[in-house]
Residue, then its C-alpha position, 0 to 999 in steps of 0.5 A: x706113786x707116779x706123782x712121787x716120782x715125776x717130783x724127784x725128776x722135777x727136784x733131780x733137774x733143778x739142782x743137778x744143773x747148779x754151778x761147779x757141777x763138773x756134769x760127768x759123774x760116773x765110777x770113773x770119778x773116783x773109788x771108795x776107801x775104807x769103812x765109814x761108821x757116822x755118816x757125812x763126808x770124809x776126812x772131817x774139815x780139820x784133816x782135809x789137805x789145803x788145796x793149792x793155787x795153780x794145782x789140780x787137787x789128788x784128795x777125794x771126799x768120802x761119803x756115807x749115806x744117812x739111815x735116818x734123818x730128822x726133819x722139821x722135829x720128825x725123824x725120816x728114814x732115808x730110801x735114797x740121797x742124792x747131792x744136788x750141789x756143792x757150792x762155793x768152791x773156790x774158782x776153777x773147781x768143779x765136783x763130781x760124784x762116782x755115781x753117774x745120777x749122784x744118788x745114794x742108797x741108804x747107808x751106802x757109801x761113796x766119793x765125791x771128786x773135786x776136778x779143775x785146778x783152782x785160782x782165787x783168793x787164799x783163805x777158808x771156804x764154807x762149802x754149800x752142800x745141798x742134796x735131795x732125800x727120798x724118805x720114809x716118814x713115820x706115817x704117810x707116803x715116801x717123799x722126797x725133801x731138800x736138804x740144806x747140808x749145814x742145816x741139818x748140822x753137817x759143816x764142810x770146809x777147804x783151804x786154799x794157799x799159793x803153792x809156798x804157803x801153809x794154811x793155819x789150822x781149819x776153824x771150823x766153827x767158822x760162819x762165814x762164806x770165806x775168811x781170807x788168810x793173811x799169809x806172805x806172798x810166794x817168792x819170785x825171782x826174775x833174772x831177766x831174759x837171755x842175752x847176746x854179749x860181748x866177748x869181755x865185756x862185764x855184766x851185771x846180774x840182777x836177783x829181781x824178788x817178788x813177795x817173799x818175807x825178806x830179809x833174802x839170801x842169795x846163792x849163784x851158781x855159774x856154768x862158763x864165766x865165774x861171778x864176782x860174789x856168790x852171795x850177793x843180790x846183784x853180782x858181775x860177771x866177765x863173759x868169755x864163753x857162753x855162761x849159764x848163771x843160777x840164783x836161788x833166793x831164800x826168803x826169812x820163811x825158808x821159801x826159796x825161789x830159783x831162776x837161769x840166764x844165759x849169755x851167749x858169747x859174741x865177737x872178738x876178745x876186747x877189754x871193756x874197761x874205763x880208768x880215771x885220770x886223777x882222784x875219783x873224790x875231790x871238791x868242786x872246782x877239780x875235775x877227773x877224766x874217765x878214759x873208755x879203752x878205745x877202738x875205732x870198732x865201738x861207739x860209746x854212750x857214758x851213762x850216770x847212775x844208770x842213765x845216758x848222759x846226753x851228748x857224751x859220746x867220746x872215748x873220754x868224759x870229763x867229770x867236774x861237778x856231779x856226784x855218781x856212779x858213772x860206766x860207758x856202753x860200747x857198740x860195735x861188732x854186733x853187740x852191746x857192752x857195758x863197762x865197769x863202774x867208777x863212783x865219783x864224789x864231788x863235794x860242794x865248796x863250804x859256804x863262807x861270808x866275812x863282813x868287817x866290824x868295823x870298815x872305817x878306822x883311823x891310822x892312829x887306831x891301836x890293833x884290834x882282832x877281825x871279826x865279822x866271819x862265818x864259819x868261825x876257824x879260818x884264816x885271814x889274809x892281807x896288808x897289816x893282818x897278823x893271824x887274825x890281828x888287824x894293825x892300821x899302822x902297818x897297813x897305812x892310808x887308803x883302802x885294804x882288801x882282808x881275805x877269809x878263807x876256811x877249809x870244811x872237814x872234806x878238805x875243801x876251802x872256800x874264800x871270802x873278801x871285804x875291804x877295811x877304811x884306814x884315814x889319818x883322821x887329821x883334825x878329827x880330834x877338833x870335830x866337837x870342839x866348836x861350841x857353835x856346832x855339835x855333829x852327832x853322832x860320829x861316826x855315823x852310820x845313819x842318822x847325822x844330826x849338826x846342832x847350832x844355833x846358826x840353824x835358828x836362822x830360816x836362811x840356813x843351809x847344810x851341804x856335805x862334801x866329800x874329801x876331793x871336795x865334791x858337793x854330795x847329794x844329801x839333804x838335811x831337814x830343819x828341826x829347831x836348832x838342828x839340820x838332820x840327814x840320812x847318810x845310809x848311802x854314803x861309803x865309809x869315810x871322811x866327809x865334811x859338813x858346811x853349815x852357811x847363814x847371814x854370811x858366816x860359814x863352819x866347817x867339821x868332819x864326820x866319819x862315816x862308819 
């Protein structure tokens, strides 16, 4: 007998010193309630409240001792139980029973307390219950044995959410040690610290949202300075006394979240304010200055789209170029103040090109539509235009400049220019009219090719010359009966080409197109 019981102290060490015991069981803990019939622990899994992040838990588990366990195919009637050990509680709990030794007689019934305030992951926890039965078996001496809850068909579950969830139903068919729980997070709003502001100058409140399942909604609630919209996510407010403003933000699961900030007045009356001195939309290559009321009591910081536009210190900005949202900071008297906003649109130039076809015409040449810009639906410009009819005649001798312009949807114009060749052309009916020399082809843009039989004497040369009679850097190459030169890098124009052999000499123009 003094075996048995040095056995049940050996086993009762063991196990009480496991993890998540709370080490203080007693009467204290907790007190029975109600009549158990079956034993094993109460509420069952499915009726057992979620426990809750951050909370300590109210809800005590019952217990009812077992009259006769089976174990290893014998039945056992039991003398005493004692929980060793309630394992896989979420972080931060701890157990304990009503009975200082946590041992229960046979059929007796008793309470198991979980203390601490937990903080782990959401989801289901099997819990892991192990206790130690002193028992009486069919034949032989009393003996104590150590039980694994589950493996004599008692299964136990908790559920733990964040404080704005609700856990789905217990499974409590469940195997595994955990089972998270895929669940919106809880809802934060953030207003931000409280703040010192200038007396009139403009704040903006900003709801900061954490988790939740949007879409939000938003209420404020001001004590002092009125907001400019209650229902919206970032309202402002004029401060003229100290004002206490309230959000409160529902999310799509009807969780609401709700925080405070408090300005506190300070200063002088004073309009922070800026105005524009012409259109706040214009295209590129306007301008619009922004004015901060002004005192000699501030210094002033211009910001765009919420950043410090660096070197912009002055009463005034000048806007040309950039598209934003722009507001000025006051400093002086003890404080800072912000300004209304002003949103400013520039619109960019549209991309125009004109390149004339044709460049190089002659007087005599009958009207023709000017082609060669882009975007289509402009207008053009310049001596001898007519809407989008070019006349040579009209325009006369010598180089004319044809201007494009096209204005985009926003209303902004953008120009285009290319100059136009109109040459009387005088003789250039006779070009190809010497059979003892053919100029092909012309006009030419490129390849130039003079064919004669001159060119069948190794001593030929042929020279180009411009209409002032200036010789021309081009050089012919000799192919049979033909001279041959790129005329590419030649400007539009007349030129005339001199063939030279045995002492004879012709001369005929080209255009150059």
């Amino acid at each position: 007998m003094k075996k048995q019981i040095l056995f049940l102290q050996l086993s009762f060490t063991v196990y009480f010193v496991q993890a998540q015991y709370c080490g203080n069981s007693g009467p204290g803990q907790c007190t029975t309630t109600g009549t158990f019939v079956t034993p094993g622990f109460y509420p069952v899994s499915s009726q057992l409240p979620s426990f809750v992040n951050g909370q300590a838990p109210t809800t005590t588990l019952q217990f009812k001792n077992f009259n006769v366990i089976n174990f290893s195919g014998n039945n056992y009637t039991v003398i005493s139980l004692r929980i060793d050990s309630v394992g896989n509680l979420p972080a931060g709990l701890c157990w304990a029973s009503n009975k200082a030794n946590n041992t229960f007689a046979n059929q007796e019934q008793g309470c198991v307390q979980i203390n601490g305030t937990p903080q782990d992951s959401v989801g289901e926890y099997k819990l892991y219950i192990s206790v130690t039965a002193t028992v009486q078996p069919p034949v032989g001496p009393i003996t104590p044995v150590t039980i694994d809850a589950s493996a004599a068909g008692i299964n136990y579950y908790m559920r733990l959410v964040d404080s704005c969830q609700t856990a789905p139903p217990t499974d409590t068919l469940q195997a595994a040690t955990f089972v998270p729980y895929n669940l919106p997070g809880c809802l934060f709003v953030d207003l931000g610290a409280d703040k010192t502001a200038c007396n009139g100058s403009t704040v903006a409140l900003h709801a900061i949202t954490t988790a939740g399942a949007p879409p939000f909604t938003y209420l404020w609630q001001s004590t002092g300075n009125a907001v400019s919209c209650d229902t919206c996510p970032n309202p402002t407010s004029v401060i003229s006394q100290n004002s206490s403003f309230i959000v409160t933000v529902t999310d799509s699961f009807n969780t609401s979240a709700t925080d405070t900030v408090t300005y506190t007045v300070s200063g002088a009356p004073f309009n922070f304010s800026i105005t524009s001195s012409g259109s706040d939309t214009f295209c590129l290559g306007a301008s619009t200055t922004l004015r901060a009321n002004g005192s000699s009591a501030y210094s002033y910081q211009w910001q765009r789209n919420g950043n410090d536009i660096a070197g912009a210190m002055d009463s005034s900005y000048l806007v040309s170029d950039s598209t934003g949202v722009y507001n000025v900071f006051f400093t002086g008297t003890g404080c800072t103040a912000g300004s209304n906003a002003i949103g400013v649109v520039v619109y960019p130039l549209p991309a125009v090109s004109f390149v004339l076809n044709p460049d190089f015409v002659c007087l005599a040449a009958s009207s023709f539509t000017i082609t060669g810009e882009s975007p289509a639906g402009g207008n053009f410009a310049g001596i001898g235009v007519s809407g989008n009819i070019f006349d040579p005649s009209t325009a006369g001798t010598g180089s004319h400049v044809l201007i494009y312009t096209y204005m985009d949807l926003n209303g902004c114009t953008n120009t285009a220019r290319d100059t136009i060749m109109v040459n009387n052309c005088l003789g250039m009916e006779a070009i190809n009219a010497n059979p003892q020399m053919l100029i092909y082809p012309n006009p030419s843009t490129g390849l130039l090719t003079a064919e004669s039989d001159m060119v069948l004497n190794n001593a030929t040369t042929a020279m180009v010359f411009d209409i002032t009679g200036s010789r021309l850097p081009i050089f012919f190459t000799k192919e049979g009966n033909r001279m041959m030169a790129d005329v590419t890098q030649l400007a539009a124009g007349v030129y005339v080409l001199k063939l030279q052999a045995n002492g004879q000499q012709f001369n005929s123009r080209f255009v150059k197109g």
